[in-house]
SERO-30792 format. One record per residue: residue in three letters; x, y, z of N, C-alpha, C, CB in turn. Coordinates in steps of 0.05 Angstrom, whole numbers, plus 5000, padded with zeros to 4 digits. Glycine has a CB too. Layout:
BEGIN
AlaXYZXYZXYZXYZ
...
% end
This chain:
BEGIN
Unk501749765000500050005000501850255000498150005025
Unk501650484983503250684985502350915001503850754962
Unk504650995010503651195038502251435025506451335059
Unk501951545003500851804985499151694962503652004971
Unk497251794956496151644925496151824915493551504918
Unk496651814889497751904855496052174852496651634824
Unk494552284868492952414866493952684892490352244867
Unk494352524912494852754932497952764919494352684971
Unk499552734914501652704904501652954875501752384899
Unk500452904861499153144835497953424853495752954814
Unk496953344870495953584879497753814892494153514897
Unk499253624915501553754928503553804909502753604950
Unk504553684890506653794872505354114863507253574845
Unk502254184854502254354842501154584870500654294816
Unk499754494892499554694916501554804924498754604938
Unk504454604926506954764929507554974924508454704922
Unk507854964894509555144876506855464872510654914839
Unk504355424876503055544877502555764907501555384868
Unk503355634924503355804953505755854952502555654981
Unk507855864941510956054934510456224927513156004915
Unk508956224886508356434879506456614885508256404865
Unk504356464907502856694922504356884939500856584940
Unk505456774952506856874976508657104961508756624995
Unk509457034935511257224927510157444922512857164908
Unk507157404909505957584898504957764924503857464877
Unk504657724945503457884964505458124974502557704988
Unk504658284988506558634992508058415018504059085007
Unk510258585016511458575033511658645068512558635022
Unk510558455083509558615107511858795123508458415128
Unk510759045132512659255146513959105163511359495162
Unk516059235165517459035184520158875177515658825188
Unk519058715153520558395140521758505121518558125126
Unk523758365110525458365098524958205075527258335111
Unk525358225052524058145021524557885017525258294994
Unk528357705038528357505031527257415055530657415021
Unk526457525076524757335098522457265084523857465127
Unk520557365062518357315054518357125033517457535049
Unk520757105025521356945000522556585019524657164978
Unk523856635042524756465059521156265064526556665090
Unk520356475078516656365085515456175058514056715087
Unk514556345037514056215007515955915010515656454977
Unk518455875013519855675004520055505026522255754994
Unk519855575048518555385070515255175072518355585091
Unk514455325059511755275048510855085030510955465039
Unk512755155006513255014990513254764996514955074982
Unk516754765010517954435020515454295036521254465046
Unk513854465065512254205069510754185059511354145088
Unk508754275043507654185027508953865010507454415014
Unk511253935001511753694979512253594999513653664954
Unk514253565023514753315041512453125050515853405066
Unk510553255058509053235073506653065053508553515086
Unk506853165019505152954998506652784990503753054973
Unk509252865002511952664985510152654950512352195005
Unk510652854934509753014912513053034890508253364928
Unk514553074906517752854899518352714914520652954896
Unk520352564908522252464930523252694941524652304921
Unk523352644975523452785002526352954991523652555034
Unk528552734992532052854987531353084961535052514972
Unk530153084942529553204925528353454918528753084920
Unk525953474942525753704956527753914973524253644969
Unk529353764990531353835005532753984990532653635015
Unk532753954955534554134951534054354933536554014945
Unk531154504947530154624926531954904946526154594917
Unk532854924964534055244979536955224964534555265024
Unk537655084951540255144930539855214901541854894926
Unk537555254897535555334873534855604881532655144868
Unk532555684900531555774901532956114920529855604904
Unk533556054942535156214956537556344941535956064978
Unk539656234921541556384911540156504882544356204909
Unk537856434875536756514856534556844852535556274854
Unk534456794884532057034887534557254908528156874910
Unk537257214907538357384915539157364953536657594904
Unk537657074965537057144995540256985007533356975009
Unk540556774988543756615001545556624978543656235011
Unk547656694983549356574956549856304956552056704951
Unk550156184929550555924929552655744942550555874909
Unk554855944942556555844954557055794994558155994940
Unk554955955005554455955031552455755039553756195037
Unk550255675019547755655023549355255031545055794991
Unk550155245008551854884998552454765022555454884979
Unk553455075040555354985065554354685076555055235094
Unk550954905082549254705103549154485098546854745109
Unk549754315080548654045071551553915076547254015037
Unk552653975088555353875094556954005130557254015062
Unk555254035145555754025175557253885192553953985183
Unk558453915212558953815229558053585247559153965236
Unk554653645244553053525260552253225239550553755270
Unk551553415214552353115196553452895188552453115186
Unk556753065193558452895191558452625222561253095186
Unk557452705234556752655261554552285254554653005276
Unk553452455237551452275237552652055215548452415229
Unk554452145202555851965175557251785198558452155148
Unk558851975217560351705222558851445238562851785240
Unk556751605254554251395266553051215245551651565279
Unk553051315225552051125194554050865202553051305154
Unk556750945195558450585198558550475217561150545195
Unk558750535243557550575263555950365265556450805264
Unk553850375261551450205257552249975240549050365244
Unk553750105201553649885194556349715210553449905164
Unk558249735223559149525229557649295260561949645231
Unk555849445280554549335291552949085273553249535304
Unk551649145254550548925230552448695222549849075201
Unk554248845208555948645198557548445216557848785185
Unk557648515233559448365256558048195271560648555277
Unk554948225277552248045283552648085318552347635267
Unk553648375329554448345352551348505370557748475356
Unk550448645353547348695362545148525369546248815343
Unk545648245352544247955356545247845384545147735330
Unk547447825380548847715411547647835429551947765417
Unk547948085436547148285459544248335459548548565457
Unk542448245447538848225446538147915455537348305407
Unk540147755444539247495454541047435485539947245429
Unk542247555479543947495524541747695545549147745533
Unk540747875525539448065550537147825557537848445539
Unk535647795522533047665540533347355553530347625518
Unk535247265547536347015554536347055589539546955537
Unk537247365604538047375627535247435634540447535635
Unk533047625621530847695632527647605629531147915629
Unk527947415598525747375591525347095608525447385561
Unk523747095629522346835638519646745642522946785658
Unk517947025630515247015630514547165599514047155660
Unk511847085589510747285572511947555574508047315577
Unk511347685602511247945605514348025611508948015627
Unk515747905613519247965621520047825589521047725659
Unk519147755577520947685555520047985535520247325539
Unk517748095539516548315522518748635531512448345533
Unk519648605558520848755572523348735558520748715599
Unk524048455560527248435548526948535527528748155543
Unk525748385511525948565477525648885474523048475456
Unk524848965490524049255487525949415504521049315495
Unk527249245522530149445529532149315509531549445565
Unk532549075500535449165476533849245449538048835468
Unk531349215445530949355420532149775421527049295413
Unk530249795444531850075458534650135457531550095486
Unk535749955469538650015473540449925449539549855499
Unk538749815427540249785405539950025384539449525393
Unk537450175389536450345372537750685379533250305375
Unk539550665405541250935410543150895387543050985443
Unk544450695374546650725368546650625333548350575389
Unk543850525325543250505307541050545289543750385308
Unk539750605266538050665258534650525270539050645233
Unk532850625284530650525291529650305281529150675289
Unk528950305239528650185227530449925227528450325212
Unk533049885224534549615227533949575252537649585221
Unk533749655272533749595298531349315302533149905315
Unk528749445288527049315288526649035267525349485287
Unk527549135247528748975233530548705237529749125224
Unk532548795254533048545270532248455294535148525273
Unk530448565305529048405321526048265308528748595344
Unk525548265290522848135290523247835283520848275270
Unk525547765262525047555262524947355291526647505244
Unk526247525307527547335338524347315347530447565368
Unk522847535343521047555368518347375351520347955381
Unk518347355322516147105306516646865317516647055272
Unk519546845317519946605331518546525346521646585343
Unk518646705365517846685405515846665400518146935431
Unk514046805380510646755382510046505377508946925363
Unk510846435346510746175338512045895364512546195308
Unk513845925383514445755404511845735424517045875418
Unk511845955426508946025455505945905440508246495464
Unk505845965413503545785389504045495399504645815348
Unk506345415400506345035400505744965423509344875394
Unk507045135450506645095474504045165484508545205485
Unk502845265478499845365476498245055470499245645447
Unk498744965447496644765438497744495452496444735402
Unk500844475455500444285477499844255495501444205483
Unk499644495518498444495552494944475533499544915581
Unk495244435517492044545513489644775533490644255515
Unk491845005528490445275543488145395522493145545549
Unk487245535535485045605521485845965514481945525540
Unk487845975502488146255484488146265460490146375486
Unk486546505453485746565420489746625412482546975415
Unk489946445389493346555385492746665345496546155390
Unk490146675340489646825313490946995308487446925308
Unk491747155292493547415285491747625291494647445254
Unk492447785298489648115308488548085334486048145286
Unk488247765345486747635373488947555398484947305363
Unk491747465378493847345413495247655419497647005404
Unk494047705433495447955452497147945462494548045471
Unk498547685467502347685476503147735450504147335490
Unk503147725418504247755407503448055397504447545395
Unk500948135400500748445392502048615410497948555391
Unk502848535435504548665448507348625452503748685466
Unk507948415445510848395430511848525411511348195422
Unk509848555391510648685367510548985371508948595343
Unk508349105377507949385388510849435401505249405411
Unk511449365423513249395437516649395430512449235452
Unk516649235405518349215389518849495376517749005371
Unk516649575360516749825352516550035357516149855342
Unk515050085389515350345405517950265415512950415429
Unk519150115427521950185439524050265419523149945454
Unk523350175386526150335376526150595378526950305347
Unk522450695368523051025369524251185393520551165366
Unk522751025418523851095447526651165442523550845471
Unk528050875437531050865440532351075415532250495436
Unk531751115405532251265389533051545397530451245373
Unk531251615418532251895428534351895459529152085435
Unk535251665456536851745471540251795465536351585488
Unk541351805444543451955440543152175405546151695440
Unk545352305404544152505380544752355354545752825380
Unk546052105361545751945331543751865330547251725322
Unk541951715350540251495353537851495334539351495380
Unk536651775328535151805302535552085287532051765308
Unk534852165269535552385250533552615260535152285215
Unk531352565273530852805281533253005308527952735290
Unk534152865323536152925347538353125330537752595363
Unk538753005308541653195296540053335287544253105274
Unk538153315271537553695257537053835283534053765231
Unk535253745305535853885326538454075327535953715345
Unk540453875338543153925344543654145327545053705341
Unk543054125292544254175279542754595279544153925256
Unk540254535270539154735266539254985295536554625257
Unk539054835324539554975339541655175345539254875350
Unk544655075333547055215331547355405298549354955336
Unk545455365281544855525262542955795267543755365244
Unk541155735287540255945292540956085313538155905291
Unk541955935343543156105354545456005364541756215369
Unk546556095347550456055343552256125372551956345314
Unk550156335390551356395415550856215438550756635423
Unk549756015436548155815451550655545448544555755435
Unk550655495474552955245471551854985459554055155501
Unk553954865442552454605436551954435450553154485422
Unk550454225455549853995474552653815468546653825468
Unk554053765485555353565482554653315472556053545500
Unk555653125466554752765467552652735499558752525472
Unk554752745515554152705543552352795548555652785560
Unk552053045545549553265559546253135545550153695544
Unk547353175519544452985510543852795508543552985494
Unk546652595519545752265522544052255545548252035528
Unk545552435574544052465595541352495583545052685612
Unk540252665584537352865578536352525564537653245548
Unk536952455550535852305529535151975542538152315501
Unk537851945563537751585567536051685600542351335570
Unk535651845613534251865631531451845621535052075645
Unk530252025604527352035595526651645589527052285561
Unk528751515574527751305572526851095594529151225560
Unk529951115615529250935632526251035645531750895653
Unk524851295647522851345659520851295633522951625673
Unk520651295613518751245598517750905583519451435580
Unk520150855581520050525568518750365585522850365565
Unk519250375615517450195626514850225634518450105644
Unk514850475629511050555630509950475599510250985637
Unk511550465573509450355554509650035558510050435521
Unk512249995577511749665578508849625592514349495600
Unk508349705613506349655630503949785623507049715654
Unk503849965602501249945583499849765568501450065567
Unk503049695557502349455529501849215539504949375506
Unk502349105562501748905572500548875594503248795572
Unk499248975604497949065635495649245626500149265658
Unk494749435602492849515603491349545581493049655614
Unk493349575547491849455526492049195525492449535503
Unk493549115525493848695524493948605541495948515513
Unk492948485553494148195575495848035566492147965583
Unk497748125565499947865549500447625569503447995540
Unk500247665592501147485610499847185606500647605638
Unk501446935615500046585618501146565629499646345603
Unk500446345644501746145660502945875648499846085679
Unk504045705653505145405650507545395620502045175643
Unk508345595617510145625595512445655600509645795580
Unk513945625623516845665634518445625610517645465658
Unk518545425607520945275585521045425563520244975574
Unk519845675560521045895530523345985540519046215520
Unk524346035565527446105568528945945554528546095594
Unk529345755543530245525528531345645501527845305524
Unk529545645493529745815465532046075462526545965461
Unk531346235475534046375477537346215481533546535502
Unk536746045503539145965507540245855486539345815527
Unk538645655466538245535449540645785424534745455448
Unk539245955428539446125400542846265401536446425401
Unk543146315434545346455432547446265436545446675450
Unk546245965436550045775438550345695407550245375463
Unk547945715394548145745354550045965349544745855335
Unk550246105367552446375352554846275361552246745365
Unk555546165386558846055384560246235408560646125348
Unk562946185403564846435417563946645389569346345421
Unk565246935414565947215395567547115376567747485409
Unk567347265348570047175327571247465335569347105286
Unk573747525316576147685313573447985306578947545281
Unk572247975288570648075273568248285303569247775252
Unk567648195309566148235334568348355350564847965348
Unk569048245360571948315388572148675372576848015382
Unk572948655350574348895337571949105342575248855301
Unk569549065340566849235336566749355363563949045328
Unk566849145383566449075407568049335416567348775414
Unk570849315421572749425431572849735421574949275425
Unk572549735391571949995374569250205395570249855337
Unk567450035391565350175395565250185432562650015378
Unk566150205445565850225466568950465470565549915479
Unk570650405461573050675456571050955454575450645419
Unk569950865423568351185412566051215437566351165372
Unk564751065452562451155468565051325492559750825483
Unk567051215498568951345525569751615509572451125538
Unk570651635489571851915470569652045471572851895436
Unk566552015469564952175464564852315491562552055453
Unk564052155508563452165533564452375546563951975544
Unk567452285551570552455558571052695536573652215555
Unk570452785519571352905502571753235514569652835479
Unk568553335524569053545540569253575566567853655536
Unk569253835577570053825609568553775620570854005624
Unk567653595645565053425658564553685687566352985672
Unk562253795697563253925716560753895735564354205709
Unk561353785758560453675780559953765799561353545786
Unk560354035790559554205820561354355826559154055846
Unk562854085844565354255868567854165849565654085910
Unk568654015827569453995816569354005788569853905825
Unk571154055766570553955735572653745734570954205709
Unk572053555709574053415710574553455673573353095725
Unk576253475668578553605638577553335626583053655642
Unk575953455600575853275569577753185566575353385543
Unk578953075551581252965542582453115525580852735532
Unk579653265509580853555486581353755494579253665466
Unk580953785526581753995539585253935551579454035563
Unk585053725552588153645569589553585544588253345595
Unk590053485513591853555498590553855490592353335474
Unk589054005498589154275475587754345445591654285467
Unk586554115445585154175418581854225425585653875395
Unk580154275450577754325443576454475427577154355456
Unk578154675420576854895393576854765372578555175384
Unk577954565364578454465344576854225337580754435345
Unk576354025352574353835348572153775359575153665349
Unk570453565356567853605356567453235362566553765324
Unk564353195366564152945365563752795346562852895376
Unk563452955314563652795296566252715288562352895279
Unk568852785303571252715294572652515302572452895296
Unk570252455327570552135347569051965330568952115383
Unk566852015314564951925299567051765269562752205292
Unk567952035254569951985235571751725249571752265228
Unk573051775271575951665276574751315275577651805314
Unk571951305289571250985288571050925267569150875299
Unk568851025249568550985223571250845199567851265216
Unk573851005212576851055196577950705209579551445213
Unk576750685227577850365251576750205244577150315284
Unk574350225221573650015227574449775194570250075239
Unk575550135182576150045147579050025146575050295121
Unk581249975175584249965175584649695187585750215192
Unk582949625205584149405222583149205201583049375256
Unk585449035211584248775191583148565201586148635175
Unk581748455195580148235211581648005199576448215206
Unk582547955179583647745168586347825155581747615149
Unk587847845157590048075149591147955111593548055181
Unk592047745115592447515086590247575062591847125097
Unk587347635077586147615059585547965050584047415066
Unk586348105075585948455067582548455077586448565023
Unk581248415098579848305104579348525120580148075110
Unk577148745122576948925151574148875166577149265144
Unk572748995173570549035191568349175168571649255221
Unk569549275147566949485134568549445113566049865146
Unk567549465089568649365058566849685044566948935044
Unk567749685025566749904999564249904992567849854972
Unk562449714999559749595000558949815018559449265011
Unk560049845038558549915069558750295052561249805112
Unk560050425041560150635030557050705014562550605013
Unk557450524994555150524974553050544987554850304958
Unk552250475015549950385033548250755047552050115065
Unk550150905046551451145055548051295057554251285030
Unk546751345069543251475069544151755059541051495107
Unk544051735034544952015017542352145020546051994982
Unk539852025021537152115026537352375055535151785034
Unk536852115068536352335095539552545108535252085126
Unk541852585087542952755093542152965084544752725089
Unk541052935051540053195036537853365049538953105009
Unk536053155066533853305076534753365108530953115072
Unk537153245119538653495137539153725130541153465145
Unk540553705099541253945097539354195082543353895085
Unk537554065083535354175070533754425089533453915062
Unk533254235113533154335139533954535152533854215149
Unk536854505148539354705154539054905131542554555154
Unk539154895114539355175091536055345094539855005048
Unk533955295108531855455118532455525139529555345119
Unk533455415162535055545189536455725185536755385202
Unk538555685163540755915159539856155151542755855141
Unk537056075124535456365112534456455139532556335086
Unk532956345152530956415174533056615186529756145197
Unk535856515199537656835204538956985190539456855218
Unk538956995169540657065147538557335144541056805119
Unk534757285141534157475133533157585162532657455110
Unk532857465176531557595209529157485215530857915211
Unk528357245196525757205194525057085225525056995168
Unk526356935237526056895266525757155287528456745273
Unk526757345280527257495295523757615294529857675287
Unk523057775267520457755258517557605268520957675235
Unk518557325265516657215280516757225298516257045280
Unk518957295313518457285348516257515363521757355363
Unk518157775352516658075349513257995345518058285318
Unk512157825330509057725323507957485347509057555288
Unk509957415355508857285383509257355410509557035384
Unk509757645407510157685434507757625454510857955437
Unk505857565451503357525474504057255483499757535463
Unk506157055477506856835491508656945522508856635468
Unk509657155506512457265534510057275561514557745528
Unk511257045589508957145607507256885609507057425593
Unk506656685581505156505591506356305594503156455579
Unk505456095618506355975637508655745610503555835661
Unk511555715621513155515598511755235597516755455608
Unk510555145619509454855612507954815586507454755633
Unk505955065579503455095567504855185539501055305583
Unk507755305537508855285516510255065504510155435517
Unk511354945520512554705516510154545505513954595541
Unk508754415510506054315507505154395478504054435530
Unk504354655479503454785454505354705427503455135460
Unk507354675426508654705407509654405399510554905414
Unk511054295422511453975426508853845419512253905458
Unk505353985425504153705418502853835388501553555445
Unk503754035376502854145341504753885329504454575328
Unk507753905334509653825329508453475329511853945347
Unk507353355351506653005358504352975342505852905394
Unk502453225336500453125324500853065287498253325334
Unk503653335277503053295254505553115244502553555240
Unk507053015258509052725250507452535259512252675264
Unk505852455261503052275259503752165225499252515263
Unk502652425219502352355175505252345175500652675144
Unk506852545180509152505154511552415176510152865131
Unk513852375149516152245171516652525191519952125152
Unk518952355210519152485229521352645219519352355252
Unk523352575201525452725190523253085184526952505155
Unk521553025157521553275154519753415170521153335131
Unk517453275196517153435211518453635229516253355218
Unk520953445235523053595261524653875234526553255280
Unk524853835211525554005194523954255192525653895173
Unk521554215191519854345186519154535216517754165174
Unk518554405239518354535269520954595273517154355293
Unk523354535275524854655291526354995281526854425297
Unk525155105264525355405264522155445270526755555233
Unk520355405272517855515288518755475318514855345281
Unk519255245325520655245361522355455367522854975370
Unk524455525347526055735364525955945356528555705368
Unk523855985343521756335332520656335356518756365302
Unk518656165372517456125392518456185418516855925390
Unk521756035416523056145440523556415447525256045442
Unk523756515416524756855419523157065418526456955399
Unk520656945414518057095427517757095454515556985419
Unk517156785461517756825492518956875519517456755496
Unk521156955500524157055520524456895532524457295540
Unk525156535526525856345543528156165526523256185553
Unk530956105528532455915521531055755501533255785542
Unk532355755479531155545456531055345466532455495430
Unk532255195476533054845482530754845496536254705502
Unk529654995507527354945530525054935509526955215556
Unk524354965491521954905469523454705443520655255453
Unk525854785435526154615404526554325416529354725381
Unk528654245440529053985449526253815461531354015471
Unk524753885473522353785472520153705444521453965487
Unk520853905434519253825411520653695397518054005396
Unk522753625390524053375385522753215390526153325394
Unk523853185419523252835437520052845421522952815488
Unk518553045425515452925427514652885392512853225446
Unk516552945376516052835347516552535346518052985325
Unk519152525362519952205359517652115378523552085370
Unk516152085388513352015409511051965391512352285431
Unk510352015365508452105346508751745332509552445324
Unk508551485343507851215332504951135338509751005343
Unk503051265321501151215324499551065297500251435335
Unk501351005276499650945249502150845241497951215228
Unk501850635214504150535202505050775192503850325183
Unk503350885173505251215166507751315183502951505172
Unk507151375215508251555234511451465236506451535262
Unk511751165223514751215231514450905219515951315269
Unk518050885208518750615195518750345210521450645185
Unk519650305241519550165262515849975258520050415288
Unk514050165253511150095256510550035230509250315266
Unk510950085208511049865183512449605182512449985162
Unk514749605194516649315200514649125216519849365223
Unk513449215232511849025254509248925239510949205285
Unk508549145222506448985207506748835194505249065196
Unk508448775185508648595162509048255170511248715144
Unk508248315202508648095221505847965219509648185253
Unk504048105209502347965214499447935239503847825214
Unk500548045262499547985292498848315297502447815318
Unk499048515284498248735295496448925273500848865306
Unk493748975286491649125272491449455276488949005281
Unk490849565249491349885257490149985276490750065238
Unk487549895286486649995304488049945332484249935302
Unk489049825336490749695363492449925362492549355361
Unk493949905348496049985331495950375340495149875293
Unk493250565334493250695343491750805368493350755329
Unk489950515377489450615403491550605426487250475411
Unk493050405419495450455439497650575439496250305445
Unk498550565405500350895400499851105410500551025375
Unk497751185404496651555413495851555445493151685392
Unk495351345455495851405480497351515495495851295488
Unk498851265495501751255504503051485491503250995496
Unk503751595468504651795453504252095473502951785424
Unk501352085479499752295482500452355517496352205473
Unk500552125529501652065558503852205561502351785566
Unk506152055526509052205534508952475528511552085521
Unk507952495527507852775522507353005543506052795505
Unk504952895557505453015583508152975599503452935599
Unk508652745604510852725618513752795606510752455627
Unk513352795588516653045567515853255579516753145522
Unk513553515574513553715596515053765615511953715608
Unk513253535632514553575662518453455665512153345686
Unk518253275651521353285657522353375647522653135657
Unk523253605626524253855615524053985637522853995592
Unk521054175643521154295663523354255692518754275667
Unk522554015701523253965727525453765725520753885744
Unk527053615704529453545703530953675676529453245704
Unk530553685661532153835636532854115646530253865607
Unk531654275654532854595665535054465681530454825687
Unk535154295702537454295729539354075706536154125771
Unk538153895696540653765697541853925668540453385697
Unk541654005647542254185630543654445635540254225619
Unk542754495659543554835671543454965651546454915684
Unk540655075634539555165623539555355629538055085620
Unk538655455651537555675656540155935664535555595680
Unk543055725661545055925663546655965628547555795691
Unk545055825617546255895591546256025574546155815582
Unk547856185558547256465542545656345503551656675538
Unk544056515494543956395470542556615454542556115471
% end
């Protein structure tokens, strides 16, 4: 089934290009500046087509290298910059990153030892899967994440199917009817998005964050690795186990009795893998270096003490970044040799070709409307138009903006929603005279929260195709839960993101 039909697709291609040339055609409001109005038109434009996918998304992305050095607002040669960032490169090196976690099959190992240690019931094996699907999905794309977990978890259904008809229990195990497996699967695919926000690789909305926030306000410190792993792996451990105990405690009953012996199966699965090979060890060792470099990279400060990055104690913090810990693994993983005779490494020329040239373009796509947005003042503009926010209470902003943001990455990906909101978030902030991070970083998290439809995110297409989960399930217990986290992102922004961020001492 295709996510757009041939029709909304025709339509949005020509609504686009038609609300540009409106916009162009209208006076110029007092105030604005000719390319802020031309910036608006071409913002307009893009969601429109993202949003009918009317082209391909990357395709759109690169209509501000057309359009902006054409109408006089970027030169081309400034505009190019953005599609080639820091924060991107960030995300390139998290690309190999990932692909050598795949290639090496060391993500399989570490999903089957977790549930092997925790799955001993229905409801603890649904838990296991959904903390290493989580904890696999910080460090790799959501979509593979889930991806390699479903075949493991068909398994488990199809095991608990046999064991079912032998105790001869009396559970419906039909597809749409066995509720241990609609909540297996559900759970499969809300924990990647979850996991996903907890570091700034973990999904592509987190870096345009990263990315667009230091485009617009360049005086505002960047989040470290650290700072936003914090922010990010705390919200989970408080959120993951409340959709556990939704999905299985209050939309499904997944729980039975007399089925002990599925721990088996795991054990079963992870002595088929063997010892670590050479291949693994190398991933292994790699990827746990780059998580300490990230970590350590800047100065840690604790209060009564700081303790010196590492780039602070040789001298280079002006100079590097965390995509250069990103690069350096990436560079480890295409030098060492796994087989040396044969020229044998960890990542081959293959893993290049593989490269999501897609969702960089529509980073940078992202970024080159951020840059117009200050380039012509258009943020500034909008802020001056929202001053009646300055004054109302931040929860009810946060809220306001975070749940526009959850309701309309519902329909479209989350890539070009967080593209699309995060220069309305920090127009918003500068209306309301409050620290950007305190509105754009929330509305992040609460875009990646928006799994309520197969549309809403790639994770929730993978699970369907399983078989065991119906759309209506599907969004009565997405948008709940979604809608839940949402309140509770609020409050922990409010009442943990200000202290542990020290937000409120930061310049921007």
């Amino acid at each position: 089934m295709e996510k757009h039909s041939k029709l909304s697709q025709k339509v949005g291609f020509f609504a686009g290009i038609l609300i540009f040339l409106i916009v162009l055609l209208i006076k110029t409001p007092q105030g604005m500046e000719v390319g802020a109005k031309i910036t608006i038109g071409l913002l307009l434009w893009m969601a429109i087509w993202w949003a009918t996918e009317a082209v391909p998304l990357p395709i759109t992305s690169l209509l501000p290298l057309l359009i902006l050095p054409l109408f006089q607002v970027i030169s081309a040669k400034d505009i190019a910059k953005s599609y080639m960032s820091q924060e991107i490169m960030l995300f390139v090196g998290g690309f190999f990153i990932s692909e050598a976690l795949e290639e090496s099959g060391l993500h399989t190992r570490f999903s089957l030892f977790l549930i092997d240690k925790i799955g001993t019931s229905p409801k603890k094996i649904i838990l296991a899967f959904m903390i290493a699907v989580g904890f696999i999905s910080m460090w790799i794309s959501n979509t593979t994440a889930t991806v390699m977990a479903l075949p493991i978890a068909l398994s488990i259904i199809e095991f608990y199917k046999g064991l079912i008809r032998k105790e001869g229990l009396e559970v419906d195990t039909t597809p749409g009817e066995f509720k241990f497996a609609t909540a297996l699967m559900l759970g499969v695919a809300f924990a990647a998005s979850i996991g996903g926000m907890g570091t700034p690789i973990g999904t592509p909305p987190n870096i345009i964050f990263m990315s667009m926030a230091k485009q617009m306000f360049p005086n505002a410190p960047t989040l470290s690795f650290l700072d936003f792993t914090k922010f990010g792996v705390i919200f989970i451990v408080i959120f993951l186990p409340f959709t556990w105990f939704m999905l299985t405690s209050v939309f499904f009953k997944a729980g039975f009795s007399g089925l002990k012996e599925s721990k088996e199966i795991f054990a079963n699965e992870l002595r088929k893998l063997g010892r670590m090979g050479r291949k693994e060890k190398i991933v292994a060792t790699v990827f746990f270096i780059t998580v300490f470099l990230w970590i350590f990279r800047a100065d840690i400060n604790f209060g009564t003490f700081t303790l010196k990055g590492w780039s602070t104690v040789i001298g280079v913090s002006k100079f590097v970044h965390d995509s250069t810990v990103a690069i350096l693994a990436a560079l480890l993983f295409y030098v060492i040799p796994v087989d040396f005779n044969k020229g044998e490494t960890v990542l081959s020329a293959e893993s290049v070709k593989k490269l999501p040239w897609d969702i960089i373009l529509i980073f940078g796509g992202g970024l080159a409307i951020a840059d117009a947005m200050v380039t012509t003042k258009l943020a500034d503009y909008v802020g001056t138009k929202l001053t009646f926010l300055q004054g109302v209470n931040l929860l009810w902003v946060i809220f306001l903006v975070g749940g526009t943001g959850f309701l309309i990455a519902q329909f479209t990906s989350h890539t070009s929603a967080t593209s699309i909101f995060m220069p309305i978030a920090g127009a918003v902030a500068v209306a309301a005279k409050i620290h950007p991070y305190l509105v754009m970083l929330p509305t992040t998290f609460a875009i990646s929260l928006a799994f309520s439809l197969p549309a809403s995110t790639p994770p929730n297409v993978v699970v369907m195709t399983g078989g065991y989960v119906k759309v209506k399930d599907m969004l009565k217990a997405g948008f709940t839960i979604g809608l839940i986290g949402l309140v509770i992102l609020v409050f922990y922004m409010y009442f943990v993101g200000i202290p542990l961020l020290n937000i409120a001492s930061m310049p921007y």
